[in-house]
C-alpha positions as CSV (number, residue, x, y, z in Angstrom):
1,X,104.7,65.5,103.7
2,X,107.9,66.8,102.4
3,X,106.6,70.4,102.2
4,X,105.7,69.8,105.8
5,X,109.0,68.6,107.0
6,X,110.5,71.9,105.3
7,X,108.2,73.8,106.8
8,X,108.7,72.5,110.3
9,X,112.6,72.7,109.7
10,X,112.6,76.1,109.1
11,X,110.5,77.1,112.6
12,X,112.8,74.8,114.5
13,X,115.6,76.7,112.6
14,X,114.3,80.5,113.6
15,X,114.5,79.2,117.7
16,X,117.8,77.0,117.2
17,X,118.9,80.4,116.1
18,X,117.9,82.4,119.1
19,X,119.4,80.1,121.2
20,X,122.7,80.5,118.8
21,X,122.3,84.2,119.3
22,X,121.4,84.2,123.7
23,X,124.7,81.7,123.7
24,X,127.1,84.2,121.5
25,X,125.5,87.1,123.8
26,X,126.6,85.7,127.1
27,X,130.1,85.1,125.9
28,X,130.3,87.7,124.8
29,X,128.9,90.7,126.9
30,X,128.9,90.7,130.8
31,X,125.1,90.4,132.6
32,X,123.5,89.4,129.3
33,X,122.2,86.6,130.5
34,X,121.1,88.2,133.8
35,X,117.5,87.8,135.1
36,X,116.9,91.6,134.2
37,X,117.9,91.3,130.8
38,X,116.7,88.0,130.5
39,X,112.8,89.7,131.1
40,X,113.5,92.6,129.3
41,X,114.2,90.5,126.5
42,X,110.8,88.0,127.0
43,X,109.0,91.3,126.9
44,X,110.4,93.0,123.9
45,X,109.9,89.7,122.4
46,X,106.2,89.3,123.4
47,X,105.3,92.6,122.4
48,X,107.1,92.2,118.8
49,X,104.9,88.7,118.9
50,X,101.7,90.3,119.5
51,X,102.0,92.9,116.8
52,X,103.2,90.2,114.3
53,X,100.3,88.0,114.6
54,X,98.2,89.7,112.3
55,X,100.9,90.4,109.6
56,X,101.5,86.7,109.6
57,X,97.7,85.6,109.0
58,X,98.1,88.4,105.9
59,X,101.2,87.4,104.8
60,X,99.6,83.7,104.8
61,X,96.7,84.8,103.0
62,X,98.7,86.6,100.4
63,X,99.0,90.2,101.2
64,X,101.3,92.4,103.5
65,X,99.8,95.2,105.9
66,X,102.2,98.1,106.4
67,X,99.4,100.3,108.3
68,X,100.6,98.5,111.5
69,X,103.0,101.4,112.8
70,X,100.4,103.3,112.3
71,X,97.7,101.9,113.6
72,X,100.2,101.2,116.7
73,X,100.5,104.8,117.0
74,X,96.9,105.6,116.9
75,X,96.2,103.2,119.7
76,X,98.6,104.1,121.6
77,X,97.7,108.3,121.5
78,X,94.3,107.7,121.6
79,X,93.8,105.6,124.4
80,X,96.5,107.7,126.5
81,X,94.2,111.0,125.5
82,X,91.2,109.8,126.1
83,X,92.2,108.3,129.4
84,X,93.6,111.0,130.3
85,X,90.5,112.9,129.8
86,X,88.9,111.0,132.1
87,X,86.8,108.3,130.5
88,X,87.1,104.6,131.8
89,X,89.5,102.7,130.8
90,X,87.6,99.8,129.7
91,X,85.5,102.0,127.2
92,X,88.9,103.1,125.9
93,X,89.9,99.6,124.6
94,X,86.7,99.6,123.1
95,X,87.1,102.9,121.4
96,X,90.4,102.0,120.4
97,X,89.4,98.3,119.4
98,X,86.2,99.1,117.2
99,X,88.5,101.8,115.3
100,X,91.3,99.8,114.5
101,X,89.1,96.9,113.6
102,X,87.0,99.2,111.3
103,X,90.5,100.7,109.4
104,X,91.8,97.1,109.5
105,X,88.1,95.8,107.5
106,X,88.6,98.7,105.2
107,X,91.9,97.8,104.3
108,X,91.3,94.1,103.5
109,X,88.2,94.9,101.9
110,X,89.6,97.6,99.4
111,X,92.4,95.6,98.6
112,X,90.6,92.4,97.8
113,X,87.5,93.9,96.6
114,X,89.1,96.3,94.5
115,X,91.9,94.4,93.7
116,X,94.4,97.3,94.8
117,X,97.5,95.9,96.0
118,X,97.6,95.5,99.8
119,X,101.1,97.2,100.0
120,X,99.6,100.6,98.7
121,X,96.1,100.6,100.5
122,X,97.6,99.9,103.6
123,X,100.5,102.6,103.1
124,X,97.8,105.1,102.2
125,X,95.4,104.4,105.3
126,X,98.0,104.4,107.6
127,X,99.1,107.7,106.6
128,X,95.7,109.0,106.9
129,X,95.6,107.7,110.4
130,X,98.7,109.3,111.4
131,X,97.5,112.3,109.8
132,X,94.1,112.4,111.9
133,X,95.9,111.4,115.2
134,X,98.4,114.4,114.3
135,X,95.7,117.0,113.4
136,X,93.7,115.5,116.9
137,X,96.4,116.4,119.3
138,X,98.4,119.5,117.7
139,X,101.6,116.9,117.5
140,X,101.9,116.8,121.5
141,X,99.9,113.6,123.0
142,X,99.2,113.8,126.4
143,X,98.1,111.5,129.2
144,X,99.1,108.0,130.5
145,X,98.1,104.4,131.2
146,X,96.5,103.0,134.1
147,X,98.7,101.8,136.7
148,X,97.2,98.2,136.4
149,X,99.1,98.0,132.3
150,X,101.8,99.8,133.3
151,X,102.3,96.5,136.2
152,X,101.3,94.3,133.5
153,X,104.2,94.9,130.7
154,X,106.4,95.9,133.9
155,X,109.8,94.2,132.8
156,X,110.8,94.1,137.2
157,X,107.2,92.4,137.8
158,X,106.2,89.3,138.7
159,X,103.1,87.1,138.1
160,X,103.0,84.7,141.6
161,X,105.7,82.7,141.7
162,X,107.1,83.6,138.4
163,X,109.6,85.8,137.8
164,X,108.3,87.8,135.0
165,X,105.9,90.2,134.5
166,X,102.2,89.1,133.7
167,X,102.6,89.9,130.2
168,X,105.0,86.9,129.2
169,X,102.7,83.7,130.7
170,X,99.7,85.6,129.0
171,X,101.2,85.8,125.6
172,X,101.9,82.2,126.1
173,X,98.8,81.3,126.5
174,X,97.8,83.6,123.5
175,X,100.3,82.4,121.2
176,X,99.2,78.8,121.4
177,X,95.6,79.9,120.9
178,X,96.2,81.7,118.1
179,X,98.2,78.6,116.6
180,X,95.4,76.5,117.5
181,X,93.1,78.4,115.2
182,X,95.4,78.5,112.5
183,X,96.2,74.9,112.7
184,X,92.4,73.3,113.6
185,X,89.6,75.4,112.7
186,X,87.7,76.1,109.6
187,X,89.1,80.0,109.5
188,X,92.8,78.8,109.6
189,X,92.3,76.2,106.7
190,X,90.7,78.8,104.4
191,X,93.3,81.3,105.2
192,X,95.9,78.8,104.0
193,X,93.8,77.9,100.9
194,X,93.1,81.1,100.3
195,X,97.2,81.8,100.2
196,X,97.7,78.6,98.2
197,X,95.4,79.5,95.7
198,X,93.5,82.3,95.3
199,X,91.5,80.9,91.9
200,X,90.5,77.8,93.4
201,X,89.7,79.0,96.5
202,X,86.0,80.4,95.5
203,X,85.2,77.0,94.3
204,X,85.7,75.8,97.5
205,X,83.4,78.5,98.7
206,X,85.7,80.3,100.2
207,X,85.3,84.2,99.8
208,X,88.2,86.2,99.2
209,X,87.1,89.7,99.9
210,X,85.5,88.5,103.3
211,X,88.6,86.6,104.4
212,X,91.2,89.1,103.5
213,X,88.4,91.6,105.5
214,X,89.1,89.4,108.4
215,X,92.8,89.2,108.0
216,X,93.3,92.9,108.0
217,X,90.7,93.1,110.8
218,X,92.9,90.4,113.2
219,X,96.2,92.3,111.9
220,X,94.9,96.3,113.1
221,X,92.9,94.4,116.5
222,X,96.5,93.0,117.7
223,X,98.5,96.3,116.5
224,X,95.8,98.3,118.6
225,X,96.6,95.9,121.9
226,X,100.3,96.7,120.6
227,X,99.8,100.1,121.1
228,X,98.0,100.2,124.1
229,X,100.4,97.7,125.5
230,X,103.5,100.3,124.8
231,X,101.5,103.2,126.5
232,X,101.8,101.3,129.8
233,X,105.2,100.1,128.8
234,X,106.8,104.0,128.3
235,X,104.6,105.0,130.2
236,X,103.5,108.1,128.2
237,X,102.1,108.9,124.8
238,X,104.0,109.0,121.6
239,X,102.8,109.1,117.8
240,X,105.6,107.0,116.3
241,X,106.1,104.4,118.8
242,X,105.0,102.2,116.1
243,X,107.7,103.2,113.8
244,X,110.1,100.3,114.6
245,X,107.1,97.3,113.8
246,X,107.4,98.2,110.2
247,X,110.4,96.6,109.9
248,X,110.1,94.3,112.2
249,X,107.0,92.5,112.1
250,X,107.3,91.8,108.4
251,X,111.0,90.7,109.4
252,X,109.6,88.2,112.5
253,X,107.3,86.4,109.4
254,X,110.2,85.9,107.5
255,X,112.5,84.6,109.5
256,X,109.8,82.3,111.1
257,X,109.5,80.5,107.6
258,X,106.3,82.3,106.5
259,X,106.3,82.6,102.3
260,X,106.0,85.8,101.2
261,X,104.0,84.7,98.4
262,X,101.7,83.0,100.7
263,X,100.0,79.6,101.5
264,X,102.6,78.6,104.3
265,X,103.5,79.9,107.1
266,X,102.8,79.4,111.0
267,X,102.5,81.5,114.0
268,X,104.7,79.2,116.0
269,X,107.1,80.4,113.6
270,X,106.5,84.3,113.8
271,X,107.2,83.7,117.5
272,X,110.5,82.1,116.9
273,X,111.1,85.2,114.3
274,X,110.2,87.4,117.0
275,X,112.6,86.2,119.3
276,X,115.2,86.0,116.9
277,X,115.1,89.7,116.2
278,X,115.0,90.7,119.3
279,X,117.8,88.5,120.3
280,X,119.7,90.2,117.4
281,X,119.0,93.7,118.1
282,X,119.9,93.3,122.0
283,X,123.1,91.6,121.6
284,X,124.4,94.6,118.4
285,X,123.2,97.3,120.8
286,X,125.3,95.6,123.5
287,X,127.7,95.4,121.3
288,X,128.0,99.4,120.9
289,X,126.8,99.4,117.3
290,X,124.6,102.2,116.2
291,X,120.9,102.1,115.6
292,X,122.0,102.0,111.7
293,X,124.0,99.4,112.1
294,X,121.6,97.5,113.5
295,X,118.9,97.9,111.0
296,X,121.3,97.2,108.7
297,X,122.3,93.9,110.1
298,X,118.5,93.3,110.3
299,X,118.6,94.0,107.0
300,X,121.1,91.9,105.9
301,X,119.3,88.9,107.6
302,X,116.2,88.8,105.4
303,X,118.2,88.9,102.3
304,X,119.7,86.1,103.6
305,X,116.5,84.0,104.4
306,X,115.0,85.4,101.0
307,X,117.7,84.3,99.4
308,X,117.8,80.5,100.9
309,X,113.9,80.2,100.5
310,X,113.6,81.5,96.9
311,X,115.5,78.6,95.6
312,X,112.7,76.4,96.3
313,X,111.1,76.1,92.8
314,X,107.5,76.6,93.9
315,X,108.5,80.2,95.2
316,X,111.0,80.7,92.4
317,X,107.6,80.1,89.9
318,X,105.5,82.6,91.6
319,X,107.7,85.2,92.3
């Protein structure tokens, strides 16, 4: 129980420190708090959210996935080429889908199977991606997204009578499924037992290489809708949109009260991560800090967390 109560502290912390950081902002930068930036803000957040919930299911499970800028990228040029080209835009996302779920199977299964450590398989295949994607298009993507995404992420729309765009109620909805399933269902409690302890965890029949397949597979699914997601939201192609989520997803975990070491962790968490980051990064850039001085705030906030949640002698013993 008192493992819970921790855990449950430290999501309640990653929101009470959002709220901190919205409340600091409106003091102290004019129209920070105005329903424009207000949006923009719900949909940077989102987006961060969605490409985070497969890193925290790996990060739970034990591993880390750093193909997910990647994999982002791919998404994101391949849909916008081959839409572009003419093909329907529904058999795009399942283009898009099937190959990020197939890189995201092969990364899971390598690394468990093969007992290659996640941080290197995933580095390799996303460079191999980027690679492909590079060699596809000559280095200059072309096309767009279909009005209908582009509406969707729009940070001035509306979805009836609320006043954001259609993306924020739907990642709602998504977020609490997704914490559902990691909360109440047979996948979600072998993921966690599988974190907690990988030895035992056969003689529970659990499989290791078929979960961690899965993990991987969930974590390059969601980067893929990332990607896709960002086409309509720039509203044009670009290789290294993904770039930034490297940083940042693994960051949004963290914060959120997801061990490294895995076992513990929570989506609701990853959300309040999420939000917490991109409070961060709005109110520096408002702030007239440059982009280095950002990341090295952002920086300087996981140490931080690290630093408080490696006391705790269970993660202290591990690490």
């Amino acid at each position: 129980m008192s493992s819970r109560l921790r855990f449950d502290a430290r999501v309640f912390g990653a929101f009470a420190i959002a709220v901190a950081l919205h409340i600091l902002g409106t003091w102290l930068i004019p129209g920070y708090s105005a329903p424009f930036a207000i949006r923009a803000l719900l949909v940077l957040a989102s987006l961060l959210a969605i490409a985070s919930i497969g890193q925290t299911l790996v990060v739970i499970v034990g591993g880390i996935d750093l193909s997910i800028p990647f994999i982002i990228g791919f998404a994101n040029v391949v849909a916008a080429q081959l839409y572009g080209g003419g093909m329907a835009f529904s058999l795009v996302c399942v283009i898009v889908a099937l190959g990020a779920i197939l890189i995201g199977l092969f990364n899971g299964a390598v690394s468990a199977g093969l007992g290659l450590h996640p941080l290197i398989v995933t580095l390799g295949t996303g460079t191999v991606v980027q690679g492909a994607v590079l060699l596809w298009t000559g280095g200059f993507p072309s096309g767009s997204a279909p009005p209908a995404v582009s509406a969707f992420v729009s940070i001035g729309g509306s979805t009836g009578p609320l006043p954001f765009p259609p993306l924020v109620p739907v990642f709602v909805l998504l977020a609490a499924l997704v914490a559902l399933v990691l909360a109440r269902t047979p996948f979600g409690r072998r993921i966690y037992a599988l974190g907690s302890n990988p030895r035992a965890a056969p003689l529970a029949l659990i499989r290791p290489v078929a979960m961690w397949a899965a993990a991987f597979a969930v974590s390059a699914f969601f980067a893929a809708v990332t990607g896709v997601l960002l086409l309509g939201f720039t509203g044009s192609a670009y290789g290294a949109v993904g770039q930034p989520y490297l940083f940042q997803t693994i960051a949004a975990v963290v914060v959120g009260g997801t061990a490294l070491v895995g076992g513990r962790g929570s989506y609701l968490g990853t959300v309040g991560g999420a939000l917490v980051l991109t409070e961060l990064n709005t109110l520096l850039i408002g702030l007239g800090l440059q982009p280095a001085t950002v990341q090295a705030a952002l920086g300087l906030v996981i140490i931080v967390l690290l630093s408080l949640y490696g006391r705790e002698p269970a993660i202290r013993s591990t690490i």
